[in-house]
C-alpha positions as CSV (number, residue, x, y, z in Angstrom):
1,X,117.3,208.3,92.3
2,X,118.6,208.0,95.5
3,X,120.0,204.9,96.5
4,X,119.7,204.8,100.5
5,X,121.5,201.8,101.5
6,X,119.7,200.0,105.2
7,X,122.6,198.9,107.2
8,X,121.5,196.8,110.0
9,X,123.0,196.5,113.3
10,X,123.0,193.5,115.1
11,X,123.7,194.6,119.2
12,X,122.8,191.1,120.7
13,X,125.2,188.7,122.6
14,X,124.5,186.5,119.5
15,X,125.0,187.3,116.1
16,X,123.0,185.7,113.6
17,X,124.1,182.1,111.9
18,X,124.0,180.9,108.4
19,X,121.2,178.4,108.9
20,X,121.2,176.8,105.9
21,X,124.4,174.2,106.1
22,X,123.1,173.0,109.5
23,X,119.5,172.5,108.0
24,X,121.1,170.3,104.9
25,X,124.1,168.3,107.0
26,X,120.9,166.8,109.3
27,X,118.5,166.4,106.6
28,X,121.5,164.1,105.1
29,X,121.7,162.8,107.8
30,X,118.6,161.5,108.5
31,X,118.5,160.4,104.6
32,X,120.9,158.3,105.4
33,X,120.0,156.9,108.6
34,X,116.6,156.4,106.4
35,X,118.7,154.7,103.7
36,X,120.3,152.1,106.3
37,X,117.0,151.0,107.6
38,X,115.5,150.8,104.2
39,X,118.5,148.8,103.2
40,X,118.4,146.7,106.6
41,X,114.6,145.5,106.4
42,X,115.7,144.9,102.3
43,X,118.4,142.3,103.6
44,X,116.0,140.7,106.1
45,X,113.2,141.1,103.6
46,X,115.0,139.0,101.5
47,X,116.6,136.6,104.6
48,X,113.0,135.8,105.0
49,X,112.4,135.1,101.3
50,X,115.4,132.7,101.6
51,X,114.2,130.8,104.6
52,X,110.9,130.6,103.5
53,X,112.5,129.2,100.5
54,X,114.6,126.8,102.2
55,X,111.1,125.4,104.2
56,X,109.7,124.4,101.5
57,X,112.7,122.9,99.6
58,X,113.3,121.1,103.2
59,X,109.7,119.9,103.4
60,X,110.1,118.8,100.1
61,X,113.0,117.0,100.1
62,X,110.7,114.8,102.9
63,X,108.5,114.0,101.4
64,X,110.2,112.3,98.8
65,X,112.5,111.3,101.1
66,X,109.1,109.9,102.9
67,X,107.7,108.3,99.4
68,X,111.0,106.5,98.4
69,X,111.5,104.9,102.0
70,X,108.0,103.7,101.8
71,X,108.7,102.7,98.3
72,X,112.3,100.9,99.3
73,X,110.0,98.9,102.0
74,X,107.2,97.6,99.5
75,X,110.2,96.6,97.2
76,X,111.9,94.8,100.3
77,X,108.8,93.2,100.9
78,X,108.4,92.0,97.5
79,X,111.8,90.8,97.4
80,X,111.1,88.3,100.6
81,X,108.0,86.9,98.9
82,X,109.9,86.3,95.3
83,X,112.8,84.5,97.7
84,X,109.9,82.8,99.0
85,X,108.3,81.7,96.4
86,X,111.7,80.6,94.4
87,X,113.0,78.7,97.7
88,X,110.0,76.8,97.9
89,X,110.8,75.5,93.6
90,X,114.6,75.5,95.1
91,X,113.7,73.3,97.6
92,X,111.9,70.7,95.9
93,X,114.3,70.2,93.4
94,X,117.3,69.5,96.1
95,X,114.7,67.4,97.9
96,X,114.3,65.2,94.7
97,X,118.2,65.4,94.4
98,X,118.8,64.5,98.1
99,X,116.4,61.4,97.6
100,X,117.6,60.4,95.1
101,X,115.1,60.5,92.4
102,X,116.1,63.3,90.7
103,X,119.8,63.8,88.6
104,X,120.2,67.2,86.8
105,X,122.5,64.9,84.4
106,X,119.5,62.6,83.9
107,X,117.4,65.4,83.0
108,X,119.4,67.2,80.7
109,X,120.0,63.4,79.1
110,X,116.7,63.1,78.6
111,X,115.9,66.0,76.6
112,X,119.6,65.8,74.6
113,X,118.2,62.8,73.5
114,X,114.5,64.0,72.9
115,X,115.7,67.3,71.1
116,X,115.6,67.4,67.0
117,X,118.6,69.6,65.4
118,X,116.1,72.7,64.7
119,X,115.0,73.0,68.4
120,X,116.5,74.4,71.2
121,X,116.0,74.2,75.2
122,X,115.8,77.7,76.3
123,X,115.2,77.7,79.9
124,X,114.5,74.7,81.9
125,X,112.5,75.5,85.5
126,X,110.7,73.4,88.3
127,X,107.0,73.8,88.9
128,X,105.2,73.9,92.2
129,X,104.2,70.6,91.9
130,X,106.3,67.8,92.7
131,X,108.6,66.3,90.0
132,X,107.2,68.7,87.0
133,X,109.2,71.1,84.8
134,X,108.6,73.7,82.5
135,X,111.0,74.1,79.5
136,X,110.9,76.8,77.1
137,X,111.6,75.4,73.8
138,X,112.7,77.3,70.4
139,X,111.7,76.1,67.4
140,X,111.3,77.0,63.8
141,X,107.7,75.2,63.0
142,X,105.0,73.3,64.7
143,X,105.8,70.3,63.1
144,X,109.7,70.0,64.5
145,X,108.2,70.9,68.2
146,X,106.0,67.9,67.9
147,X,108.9,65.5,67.3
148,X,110.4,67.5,70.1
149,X,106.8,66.2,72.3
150,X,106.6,62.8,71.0
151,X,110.4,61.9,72.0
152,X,109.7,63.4,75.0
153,X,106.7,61.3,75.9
154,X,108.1,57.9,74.4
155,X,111.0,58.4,76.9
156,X,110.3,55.8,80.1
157,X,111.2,58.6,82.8
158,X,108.7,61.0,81.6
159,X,105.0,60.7,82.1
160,X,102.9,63.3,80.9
161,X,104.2,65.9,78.1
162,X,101.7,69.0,77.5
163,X,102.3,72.6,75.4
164,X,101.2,75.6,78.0
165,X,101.7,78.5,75.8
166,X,103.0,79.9,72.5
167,X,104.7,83.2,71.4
168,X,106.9,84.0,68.6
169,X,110.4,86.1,69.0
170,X,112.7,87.4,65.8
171,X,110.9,84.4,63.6
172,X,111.4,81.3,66.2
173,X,108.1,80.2,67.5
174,X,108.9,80.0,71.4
175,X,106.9,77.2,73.4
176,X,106.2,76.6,76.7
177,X,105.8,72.9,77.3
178,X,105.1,71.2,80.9
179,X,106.7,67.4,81.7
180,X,106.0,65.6,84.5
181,X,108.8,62.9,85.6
182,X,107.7,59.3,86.8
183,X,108.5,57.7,90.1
């Protein structure tokens, strides 16, 4: 066998190039112009994510900020009726002390002397009504509460005694008794 080598002769102005670097430098190119973008609409992809995010955190944040001011202003209005109310019990008591016919010392005199050794004077508050009190009065039977009563009503400043209510706390009977002062 023969072996007839083809030599070819190129007679243009322009020999031939090598095609194939050019052909994979721009397709890498373009990959990675292609990369960028991908990578840039990633980064406002998630930008967008984030600010949606931040909406909703923001709206909310104002809506509870919304609920607690309306909240704070029920609370302030309840406030100003309990002042209310208490000035009005406040008042009448310094209006019994400013004329006269009312002494703290008297008071508490009264029920020092009207108190047995097993009962105690919890809490000692002025009612709406003129010149009546409500004590709260710890005792450890019936029976000692009605001595309590029955001092109470024998004494000549005090005109009507009466029991409003009755509960029982860590084995004392707790009573709510009502008094109405003379004059």
């Amino acid at each position: 066998m023969d072996r007839v080598g083809k030599l070819f002769l190129n007679l243009s102005p322009e020999p031939p190039r090598n095609k194939n670097p050019f052909i994979i430098s721009v397709l890498l190119l373009i990959l990675a112009i292609l990369l960028f973008f991908c990578l840039d609409i990633f980064q406002i992809y998630k930008g967008i994510n984030s600010y949606i995010r931040n909406n909703k955190s923001l709206e909310n944040l104002r809506r509870e900020l919304e609920k607690f001011s309306n909240e704070n202003r029920e609370l302030e209005s309840r406030i100003i009726e309990i002042k209310k109310n208490y000035k009005k019990k406040v008042d009448t008591v310094n209006s019994m002390i400013e004329e006269k016919s009312l002494s703290w010392l008297l008071l508490l005199s009264i029920f020092e002397e009207s108190l047995t050794d097993r009962t105690v004077l919890l809490s000692l508050t002025p009612s709406s009504r003129e010149k009546t009190f409500s004590a709260e009065i710890s005792s450890e039977s019936l029976d000692e509460l009605l001595k309590t009563i029955n001092k109470l009503s024998k004494n000549k400043l005090v005109s009507e005694v009466s029991i409003s209510s009755e509960r029982e706390k860590e084995g004392l009977k707790i009573f709510l008794i009502s008094m109405k002062l003379k004059g």
